[in-house]
N, C-alpha and C positions, 0 to 999 in steps of 0.2 A: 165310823170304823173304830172297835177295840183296839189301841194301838198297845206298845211295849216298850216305854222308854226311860231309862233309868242311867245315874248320875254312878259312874264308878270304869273298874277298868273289864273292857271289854272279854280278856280272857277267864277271868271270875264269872261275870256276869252270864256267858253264852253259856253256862251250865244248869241254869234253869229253864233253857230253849229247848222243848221235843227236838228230838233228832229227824237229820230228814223230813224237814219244815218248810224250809224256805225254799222260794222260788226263784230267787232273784239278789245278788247281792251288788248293791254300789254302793262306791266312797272315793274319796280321794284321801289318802293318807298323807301324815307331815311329811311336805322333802322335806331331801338331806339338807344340813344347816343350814334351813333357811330361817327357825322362828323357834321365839321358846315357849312352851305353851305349859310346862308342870315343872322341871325343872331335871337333875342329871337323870341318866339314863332314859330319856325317853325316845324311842322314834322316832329319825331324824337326828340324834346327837350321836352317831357310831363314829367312830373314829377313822373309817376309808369311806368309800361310795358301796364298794367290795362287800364289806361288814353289813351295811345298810337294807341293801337289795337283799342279802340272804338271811338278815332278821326281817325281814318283811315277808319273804315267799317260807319263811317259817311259820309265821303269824297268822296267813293264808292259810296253812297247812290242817292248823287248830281249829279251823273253822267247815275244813271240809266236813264233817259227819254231818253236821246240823244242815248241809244242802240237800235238798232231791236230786236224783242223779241225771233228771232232767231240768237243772238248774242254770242260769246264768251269773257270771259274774262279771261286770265292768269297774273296771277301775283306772280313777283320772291319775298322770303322776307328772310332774314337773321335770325338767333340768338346769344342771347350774354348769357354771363353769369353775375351774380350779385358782384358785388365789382370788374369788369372788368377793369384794367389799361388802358380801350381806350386811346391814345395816347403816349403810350410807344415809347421813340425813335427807340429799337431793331427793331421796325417793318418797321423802312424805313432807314436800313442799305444798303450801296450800296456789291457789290459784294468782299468786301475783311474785310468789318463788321465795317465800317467806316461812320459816319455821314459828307454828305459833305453837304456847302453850299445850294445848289439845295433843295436836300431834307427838310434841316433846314427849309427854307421859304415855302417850299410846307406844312412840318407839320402845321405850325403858322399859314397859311392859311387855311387851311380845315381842322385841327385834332385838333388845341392848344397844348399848352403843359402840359395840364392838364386833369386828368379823366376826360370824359364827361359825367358820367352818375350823375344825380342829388344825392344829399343828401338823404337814404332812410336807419330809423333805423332797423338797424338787429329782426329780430323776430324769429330766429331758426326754420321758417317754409318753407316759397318762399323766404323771402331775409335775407341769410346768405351767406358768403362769399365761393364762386365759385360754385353757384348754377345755372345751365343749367337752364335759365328763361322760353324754350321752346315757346317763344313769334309765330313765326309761327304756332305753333298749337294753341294759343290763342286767336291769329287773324282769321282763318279756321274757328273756334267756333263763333267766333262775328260775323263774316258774315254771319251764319248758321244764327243766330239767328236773322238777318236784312232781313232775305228772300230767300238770295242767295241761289243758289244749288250747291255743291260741286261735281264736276264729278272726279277729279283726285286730287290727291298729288304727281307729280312727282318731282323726286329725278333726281336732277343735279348733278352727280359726275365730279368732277373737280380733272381729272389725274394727273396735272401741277400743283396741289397746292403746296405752298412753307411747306415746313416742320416748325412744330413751334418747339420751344424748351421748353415747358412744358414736363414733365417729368411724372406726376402723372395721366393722361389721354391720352386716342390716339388723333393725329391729325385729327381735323375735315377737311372733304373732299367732301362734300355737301351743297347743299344750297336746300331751297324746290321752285316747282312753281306749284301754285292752280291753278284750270280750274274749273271757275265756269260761271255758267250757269243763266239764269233768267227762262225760261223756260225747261221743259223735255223733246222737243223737239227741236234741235238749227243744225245748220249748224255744217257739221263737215265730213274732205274730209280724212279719214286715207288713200285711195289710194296714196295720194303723201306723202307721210312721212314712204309707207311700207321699209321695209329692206331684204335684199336678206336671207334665211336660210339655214343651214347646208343641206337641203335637194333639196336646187335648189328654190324654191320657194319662193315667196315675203309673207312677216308676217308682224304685228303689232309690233315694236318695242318697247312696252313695256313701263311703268313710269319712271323705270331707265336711263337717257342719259348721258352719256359721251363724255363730251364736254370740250375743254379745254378753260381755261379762255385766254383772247384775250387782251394787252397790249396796251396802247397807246402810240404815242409820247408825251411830253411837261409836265404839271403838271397835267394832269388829267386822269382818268382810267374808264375802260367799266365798268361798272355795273354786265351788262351780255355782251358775246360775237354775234357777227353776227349769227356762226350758230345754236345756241341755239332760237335767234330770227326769222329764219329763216324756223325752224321747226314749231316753233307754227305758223308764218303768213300761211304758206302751209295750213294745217289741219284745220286751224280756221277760213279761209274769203278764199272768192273764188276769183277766178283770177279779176282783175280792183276794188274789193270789196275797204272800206275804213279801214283803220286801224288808231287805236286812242291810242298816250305813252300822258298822263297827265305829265309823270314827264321824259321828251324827255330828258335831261343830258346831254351826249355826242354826240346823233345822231343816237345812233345804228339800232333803229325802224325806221329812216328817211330815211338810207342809204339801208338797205335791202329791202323798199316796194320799192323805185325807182328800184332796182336791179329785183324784182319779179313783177312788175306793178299793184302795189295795189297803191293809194293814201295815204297820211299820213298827219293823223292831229296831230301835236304834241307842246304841250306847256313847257316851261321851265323858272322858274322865276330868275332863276341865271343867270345874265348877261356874266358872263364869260363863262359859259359853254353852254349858248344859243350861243357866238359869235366862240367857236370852235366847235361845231357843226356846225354850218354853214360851217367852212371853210374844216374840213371833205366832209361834204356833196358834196361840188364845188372839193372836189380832187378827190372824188370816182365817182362820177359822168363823169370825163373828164376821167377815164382811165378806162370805159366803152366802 
């Protein structure tokens, strides 16, 4: 497959895209302060949750022309909670609960060593300390409210997730990904995504997948895994269709449409993670 993928920021870049192209868009965009990947004002660094969700269903908004109007969009989004230690060391302990080296300079780079969530004073309501900010259902909402049509909320369980040591809540073990729509009528194949049922018979697998999360080598990690992406490109664009990641990261939307022969447009403004994707892409590719 011809693909389309290039090293800059996504809202520049989608203006060499024919309009009314794509068939299909997935990504999982940065949460809110969770990581820093280019440095201020990016995506993920807004100063409410409020601010966040509604630069992103903005962001969205830019990219409606270049859909077909039989088009799909899924998109993965995370939640945090309020007065969150993002960037605790515990959380890139290696396997015997030791900070080595490696991981020290991978923190510094993408995490800091400090909360990333901005300064926001407690008001005993939304922001009081360990408050489920619920940002993915807030985000859901702002879209709603931009036009979108919401068809699904599927729930990714993730079997392999690491156990946290919080004590005073259960481990969280999902992530959401929406399936919105522009029109009430849109493309959409559930034949290839049925599952086999207890009674012989192929069914609808349902909003729930379990899927487990997928490692990388070097300093950087999947967003989401291949077959989680895998799923939505089947049901969402038809075979040779094109598939659009705005926030392409690692490669994973690159590597599966070349695997499924769909075309893939994908933009990435982090240089570093634009240049290991690339070299993904030439490894999975040659042991094809």
């Amino acid at each position: 497959m011809e693909h389309f993928i290039k090293c800059g920021d996504t809202l520049d870049l989608i203006q060499s895209v024919p309009k009314n192209s794509i068939d299909l868009l997935v990504t999982s965009p940065p949460y809110w302060a969770k990581r820093v990947y280019n440095g201020e004002g990016e995506i993920g660094s807004e100063k409410t949750p409020e601010a966040y969700v509604a630069r992103l269903a903005d962001f969205f908004d830019e990219l409606k022309p270049y859909l077909k109007d039989e088009a799909n969009v899924f998109i993965n989004i995370g939640d945090t909670f309020f007065g969150s230690g993002a960037g605790a060391w515990k959380k890139y302990l290696d396997g015997e609960g030791n900070v080595t080296e490696v991981q020290k300079e991978r923190k510094e780079k993408f995490f800091t060593t400090k909360p990333l969530q901005p300064k926001i004073r407690q008001n005993g309501k939304l922001y009081q300390n360990k408050q489920l900010l619920l940002i993915p259902s807030r985000f859901a909402i702002e879209m709603q409210e931009h036009g979108w049509l919401l068809r699904d909320d599927i729930i990714w369980h993730k079997p392999n997730r690491i156990p946290a040591s919080v004590t005073d809540r259960f481990n969280n073990t999902y992530e959401h990904v929406f399936h919105f729509t522009l029109k009430k009528k849109y493309f959409f194949d559930l034949d290839a995504v049925k599952v086999l049922g207890q009674n012989g018979k192929m069914k609808n697998p349902g909003d729930v997948w379990s899927i487990n999360t997928q490692p990388l080598n070097g300093d950087h990690t999947a967003t989401f895994p291949e077959s989680l992406v895998e799923q939505i490109v089947k049901c969402g664009s038809p075979a040779g269709g094109t598939v659009f990641d705005p926030f392409l990261g690692t490669g994973t939307t690159w590597v599966v449409c070349e695997r499924l022969g769909r075309k893939c447009i994908g933009f990435e403004i982090n240089e570093g993670y634009f240049n290991f994707a690339s070299q993904r892409f030439r490894e999975a590719k040659g042991k094809q």
